[in-house]
Wavefront OBJ file of the C-alpha trace (Angstrom):
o trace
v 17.128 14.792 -18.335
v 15.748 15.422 -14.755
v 14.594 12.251 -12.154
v 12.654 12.283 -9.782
v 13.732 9.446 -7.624
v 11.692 7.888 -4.823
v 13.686 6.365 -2.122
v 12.201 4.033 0.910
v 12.848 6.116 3.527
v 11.305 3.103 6.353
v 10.754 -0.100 5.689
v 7.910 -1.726 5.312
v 8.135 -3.122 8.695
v 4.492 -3.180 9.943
v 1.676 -5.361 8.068
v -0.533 -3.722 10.649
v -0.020 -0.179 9.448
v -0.248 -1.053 5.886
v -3.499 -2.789 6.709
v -4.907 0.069 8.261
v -3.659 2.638 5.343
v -6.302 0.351 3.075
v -9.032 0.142 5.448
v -9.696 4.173 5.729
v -10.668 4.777 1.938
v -12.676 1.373 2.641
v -14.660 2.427 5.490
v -15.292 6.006 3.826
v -16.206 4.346 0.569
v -19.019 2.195 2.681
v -19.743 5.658 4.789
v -20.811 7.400 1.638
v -22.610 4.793 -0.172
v -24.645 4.892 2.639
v -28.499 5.625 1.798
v -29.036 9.513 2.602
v -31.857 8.772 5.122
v -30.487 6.438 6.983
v -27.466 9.041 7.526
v -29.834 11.721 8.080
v -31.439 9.491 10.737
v -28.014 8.734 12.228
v -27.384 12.461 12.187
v -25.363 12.925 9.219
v -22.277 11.772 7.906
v -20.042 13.315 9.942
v -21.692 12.557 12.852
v -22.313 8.279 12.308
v -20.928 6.442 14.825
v -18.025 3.015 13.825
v -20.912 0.837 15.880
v -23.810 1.924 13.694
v -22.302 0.465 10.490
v -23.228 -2.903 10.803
v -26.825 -1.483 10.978
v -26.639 0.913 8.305
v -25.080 -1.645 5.587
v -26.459 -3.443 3.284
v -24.159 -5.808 1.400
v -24.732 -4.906 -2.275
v -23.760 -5.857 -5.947
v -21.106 -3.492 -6.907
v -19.887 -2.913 -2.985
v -15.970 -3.970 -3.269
v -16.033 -1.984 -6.771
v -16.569 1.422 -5.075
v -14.258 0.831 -2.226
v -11.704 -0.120 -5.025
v -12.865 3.154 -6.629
v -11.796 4.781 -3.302
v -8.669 2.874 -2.340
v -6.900 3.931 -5.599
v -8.494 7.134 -5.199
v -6.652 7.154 -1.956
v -3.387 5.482 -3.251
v -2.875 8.311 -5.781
v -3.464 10.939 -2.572
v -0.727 9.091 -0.486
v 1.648 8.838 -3.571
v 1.643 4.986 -2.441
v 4.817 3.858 -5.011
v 2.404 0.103 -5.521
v 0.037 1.957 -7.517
v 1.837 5.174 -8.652
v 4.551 3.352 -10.207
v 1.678 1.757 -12.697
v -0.197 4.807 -13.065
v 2.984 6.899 -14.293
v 3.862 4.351 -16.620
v -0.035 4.421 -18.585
v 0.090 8.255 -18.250
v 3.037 8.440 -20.088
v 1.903 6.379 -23.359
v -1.399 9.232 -22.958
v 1.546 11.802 -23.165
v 0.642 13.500 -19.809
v 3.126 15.923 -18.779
v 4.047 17.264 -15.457
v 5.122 15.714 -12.083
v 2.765 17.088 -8.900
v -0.095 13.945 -9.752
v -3.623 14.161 -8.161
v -6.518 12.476 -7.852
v -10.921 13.640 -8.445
v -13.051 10.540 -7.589
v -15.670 11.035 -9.996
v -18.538 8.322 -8.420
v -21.177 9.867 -8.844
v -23.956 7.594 -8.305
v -22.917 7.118 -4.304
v -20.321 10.636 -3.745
v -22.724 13.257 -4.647
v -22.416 15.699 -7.334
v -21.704 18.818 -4.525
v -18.407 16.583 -3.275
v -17.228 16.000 -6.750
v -17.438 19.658 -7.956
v -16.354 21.159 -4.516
v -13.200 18.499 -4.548
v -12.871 19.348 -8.539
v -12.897 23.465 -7.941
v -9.730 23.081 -5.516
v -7.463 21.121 -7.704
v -9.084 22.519 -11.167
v -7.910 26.180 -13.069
v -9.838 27.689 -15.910
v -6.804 26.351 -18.364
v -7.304 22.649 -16.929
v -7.574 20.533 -19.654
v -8.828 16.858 -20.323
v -6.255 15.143 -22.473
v -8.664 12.754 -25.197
v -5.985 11.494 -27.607
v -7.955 13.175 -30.298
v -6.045 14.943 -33.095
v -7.040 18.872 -31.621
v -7.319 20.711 -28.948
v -8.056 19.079 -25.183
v -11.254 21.025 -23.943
v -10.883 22.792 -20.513
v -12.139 19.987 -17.898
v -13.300 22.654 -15.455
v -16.211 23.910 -17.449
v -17.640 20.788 -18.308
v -17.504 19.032 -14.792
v -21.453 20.279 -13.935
v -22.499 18.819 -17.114
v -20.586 15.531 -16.979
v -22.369 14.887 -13.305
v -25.586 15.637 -14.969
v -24.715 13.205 -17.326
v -24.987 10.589 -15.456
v -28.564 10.427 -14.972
v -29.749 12.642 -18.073
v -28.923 11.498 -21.289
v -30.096 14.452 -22.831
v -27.477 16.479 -21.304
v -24.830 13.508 -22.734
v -26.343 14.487 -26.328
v -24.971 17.987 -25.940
v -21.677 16.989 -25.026
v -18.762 17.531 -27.383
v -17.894 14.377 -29.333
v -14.536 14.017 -28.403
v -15.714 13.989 -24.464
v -19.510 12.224 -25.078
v -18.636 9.353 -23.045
v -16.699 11.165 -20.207
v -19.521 11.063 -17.439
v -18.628 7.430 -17.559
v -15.237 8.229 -15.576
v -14.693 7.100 -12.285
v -11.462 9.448 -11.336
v -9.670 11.925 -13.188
v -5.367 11.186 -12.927
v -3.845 14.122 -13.628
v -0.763 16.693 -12.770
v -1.496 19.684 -11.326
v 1.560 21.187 -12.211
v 1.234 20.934 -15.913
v -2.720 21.285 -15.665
v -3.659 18.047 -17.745
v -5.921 15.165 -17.213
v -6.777 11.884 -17.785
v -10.425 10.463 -17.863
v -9.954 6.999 -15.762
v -12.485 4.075 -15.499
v -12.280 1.736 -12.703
v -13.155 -1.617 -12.739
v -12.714 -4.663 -10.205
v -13.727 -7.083 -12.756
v -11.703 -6.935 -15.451
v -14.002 -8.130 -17.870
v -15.986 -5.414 -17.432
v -13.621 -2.210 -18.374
v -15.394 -0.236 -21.579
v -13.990 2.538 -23.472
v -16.028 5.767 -24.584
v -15.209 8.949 -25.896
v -13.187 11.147 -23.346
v -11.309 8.092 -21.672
v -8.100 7.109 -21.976
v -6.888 4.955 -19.064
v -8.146 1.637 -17.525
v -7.497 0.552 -14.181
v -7.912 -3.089 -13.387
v -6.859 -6.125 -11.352
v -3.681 -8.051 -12.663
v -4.827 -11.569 -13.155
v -3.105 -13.917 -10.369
v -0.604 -15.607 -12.498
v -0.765 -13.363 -15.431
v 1.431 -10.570 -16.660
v 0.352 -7.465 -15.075
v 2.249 -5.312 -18.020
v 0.907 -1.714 -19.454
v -0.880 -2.230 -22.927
v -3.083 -0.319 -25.191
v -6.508 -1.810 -25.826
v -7.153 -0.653 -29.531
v -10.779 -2.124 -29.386
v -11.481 -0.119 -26.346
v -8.745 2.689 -27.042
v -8.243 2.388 -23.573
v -4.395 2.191 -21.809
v -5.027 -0.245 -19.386
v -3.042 -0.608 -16.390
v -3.111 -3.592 -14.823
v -2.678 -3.190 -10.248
v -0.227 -6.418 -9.446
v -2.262 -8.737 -6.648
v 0.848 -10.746 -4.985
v 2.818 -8.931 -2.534
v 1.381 -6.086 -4.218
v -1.911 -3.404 -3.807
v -4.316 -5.590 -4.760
v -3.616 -8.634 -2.160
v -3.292 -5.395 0.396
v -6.724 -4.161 -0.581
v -8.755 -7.813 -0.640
v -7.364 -8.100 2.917
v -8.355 -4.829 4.063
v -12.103 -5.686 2.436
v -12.076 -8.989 4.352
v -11.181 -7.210 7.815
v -14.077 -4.521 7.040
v -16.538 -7.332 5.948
v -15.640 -9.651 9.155
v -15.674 -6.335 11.690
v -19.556 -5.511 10.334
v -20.629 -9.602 10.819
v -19.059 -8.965 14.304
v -21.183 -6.382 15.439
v -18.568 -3.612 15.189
v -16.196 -5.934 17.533
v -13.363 -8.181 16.933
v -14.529 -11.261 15.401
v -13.833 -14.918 16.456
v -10.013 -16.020 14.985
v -11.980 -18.477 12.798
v -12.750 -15.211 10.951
v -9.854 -13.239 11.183
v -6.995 -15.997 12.026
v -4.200 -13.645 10.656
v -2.817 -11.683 14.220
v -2.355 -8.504 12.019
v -5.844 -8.501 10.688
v -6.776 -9.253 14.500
v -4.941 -5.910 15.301
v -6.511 -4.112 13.251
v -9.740 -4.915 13.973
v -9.193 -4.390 18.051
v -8.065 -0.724 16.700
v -11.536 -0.190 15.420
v -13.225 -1.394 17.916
v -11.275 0.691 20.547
v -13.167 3.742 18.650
v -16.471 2.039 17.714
v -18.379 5.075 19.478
v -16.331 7.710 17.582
v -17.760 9.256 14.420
v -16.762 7.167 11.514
v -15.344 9.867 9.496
v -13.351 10.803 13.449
v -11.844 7.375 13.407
v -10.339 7.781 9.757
v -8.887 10.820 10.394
v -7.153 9.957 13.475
v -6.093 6.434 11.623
v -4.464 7.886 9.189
v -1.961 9.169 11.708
v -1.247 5.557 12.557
v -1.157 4.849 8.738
v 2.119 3.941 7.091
v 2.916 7.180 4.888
v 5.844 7.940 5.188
v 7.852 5.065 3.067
v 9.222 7.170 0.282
v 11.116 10.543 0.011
v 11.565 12.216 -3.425
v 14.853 13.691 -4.849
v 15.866 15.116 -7.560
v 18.835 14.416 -9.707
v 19.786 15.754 -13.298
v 21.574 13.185 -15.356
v 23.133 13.305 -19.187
v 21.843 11.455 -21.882
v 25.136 10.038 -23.464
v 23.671 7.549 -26.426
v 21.087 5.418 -27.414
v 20.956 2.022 -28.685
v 18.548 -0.793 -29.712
v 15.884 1.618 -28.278
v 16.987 2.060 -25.121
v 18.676 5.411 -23.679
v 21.920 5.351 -21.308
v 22.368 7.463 -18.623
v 25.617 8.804 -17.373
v 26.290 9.406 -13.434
v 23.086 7.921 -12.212
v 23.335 6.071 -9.085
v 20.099 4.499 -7.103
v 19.976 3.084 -4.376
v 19.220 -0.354 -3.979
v 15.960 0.392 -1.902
v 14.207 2.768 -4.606
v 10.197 2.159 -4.847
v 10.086 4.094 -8.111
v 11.716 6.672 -10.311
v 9.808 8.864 -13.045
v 12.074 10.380 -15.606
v 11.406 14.051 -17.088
v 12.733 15.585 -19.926
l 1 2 3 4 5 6 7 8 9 10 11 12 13 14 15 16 17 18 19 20 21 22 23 24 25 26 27 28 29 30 31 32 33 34 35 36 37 38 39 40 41 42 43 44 45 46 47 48 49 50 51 52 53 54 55 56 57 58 59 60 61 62 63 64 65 66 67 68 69 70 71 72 73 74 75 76 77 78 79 80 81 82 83 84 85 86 87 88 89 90 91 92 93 94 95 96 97 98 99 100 101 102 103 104 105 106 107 108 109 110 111 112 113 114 115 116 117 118 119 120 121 122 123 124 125 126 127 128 129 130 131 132 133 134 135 136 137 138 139 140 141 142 143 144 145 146 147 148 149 150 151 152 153 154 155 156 157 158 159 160 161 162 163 164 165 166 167 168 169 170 171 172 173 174 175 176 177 178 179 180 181 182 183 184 185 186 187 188 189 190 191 192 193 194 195 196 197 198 199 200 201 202 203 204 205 206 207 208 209 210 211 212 213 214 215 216 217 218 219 220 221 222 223 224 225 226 227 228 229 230 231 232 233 234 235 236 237 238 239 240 241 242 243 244 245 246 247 248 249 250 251 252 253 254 255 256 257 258 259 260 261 262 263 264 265 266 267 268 269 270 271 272 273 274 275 276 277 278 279 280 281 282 283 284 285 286 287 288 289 290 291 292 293 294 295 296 297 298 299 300 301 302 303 304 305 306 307 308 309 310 311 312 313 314 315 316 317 318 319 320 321 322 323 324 325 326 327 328 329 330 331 332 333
């Protein structure tokens, strides 16, 4: 048996950095759900100043959803060990091989069906397949991914859709390994009470309930394996912060707000940092962020262990040693 062992390499010594880590896939989720001609009259979307938010937003039903969408999207990109550790545990009971995970945000309704098939053709092969849990063979993802976008708004074009992937258009990222070339159709939903199943998907992201056990289970009505994010300590109390620092930075005017509104001094920081570059580019002040960004917490190693026994259901390793600061280990056979 080989394990792949992820080791804190830094602690997590800076709330600030961790705070800004969230806010990027925030402010790029509220960037692109941005109204195409109110970009086009702001000269594009890579050209939008930080100071013309406020004016281009429009608080809307459904807002914090996408820029969950895009802050797990994001999570899976950095390898971040709060929501990987979750996500390798659900993709094992769907049986997904391999080890190099990835990420393709599938929203289409605000992304754009060019930036999902442009981001899907560089991570994609002509033997990727989309793992469905059905008893035959997964279809190949990349020939489908034009008509699942089409989907979306034709429901003709869902008609003609294989059965076993009919309800795939409804994903909102596709988890999956590179190395192994395999798949997962994921929905995404803030509200838990919301999360459907449909042909084609197999995984459910959610909140953990405050309180609540935040354990892995399969949804047999739903045929869904949903996977729970923990909220204390955890991503989810990370991410609600971040949204709160976005949504009190826009009420500001692009400035620092009044401590009434942000009385945490790391949220204060934060929000100083943005408006330090409030006439950069918004899609300028995420990229240089991410330098500031806490990403370097883990390192990976490698160590091959032997399987002595098993008993009660449970397998013992011999000459395994981890340290005491491990974020997360995924075992491959």
């Amino acid at each position: 048996m080989k394990l792949l062992i992820e080791t804190q390499r830094n602690p997590v010594g800076s709330e600030v950095l961790a705070r800004i880590a969230i806010i990027r896939p925030i402010l790029m989720a509220l960037l692109t759900g941005t109204k195409q001609e109110v970009l086009s009259e702001l000269g594009g979307m890579n050209n939008m100043k930080l100071f013309m938010l406020p004016r281009a937003y429009r608080n809307g039903y459904g807002d914090v959803g996408f820029c969950f969408e895009w802050a797990v999207h994001d999570a899976i990109r950095r390898q971040d060990p709060m929501v990987m550790t979750r996500l390798l545990d659900a993709s094992r009971l769907c049986k997904l091989p391999g080890s190099a995970f990835q990420s393709i945000l599938f929203g289409v309704e605000k992304s754009g069906k060019t930036r999902i098939i442009d981001t899907a053709n560089q991570l994609l092969t002509d033997d990727s397949r989309i793992l469905t849990g059905a008893q035959a063979q997964p279809p190949k993802l990349k020939a489908y991914m034009n008509r699942l976008a089409a989907a979306f708004h034709r429901p003709e074009t869902r008609a003609a859709l294989p059965s076993s992937i009919n309800g795939l258009w409804k994903a909102d990222l596709f988890f999956g390994s590179t190395d192994a070339d395999r798949w997962l159709g994921t929905t995404l939903k803030i509200n838990a009470k919301e999360l459907e199943g449909a042909k084609g998907l197999r995984v459910g992201i959610v909140p953990a309930t405050q309180g609540s056990s935040d354990r892995i289970y399969k949804d047999d009505v739903k045929n869904l394996i949903v996977c729970p994010i923990p909220y204390d300590g955890s991503f989810m109390e990370l991410f609600y912060t971040g949204w709160r620092i976005v949504q009190q930075f826009i009420a500001a005017d692009a400035k620092v707000p009044e401590p009434v509104a942000l009385p945490a001094p790391a949220d204060r920081q934060v929000a100083r940092e943005l408006e330090m570059r409030r006439r950069f580019p918004i899609v300028d002040v995420i990229r240089a962020l991410e330098v500031q960004s806490q990403t370097d917490l883990l390192e990976a190693t490698e160590k091959r262990v032997d399987v002595v026994t098993e008993r009660e259901g449970s397998t013992i390793l011999n000459d395994l040693v981890i340290s005491p600061v491990a974020s997360y280990t995924s075992a491959q056979t």
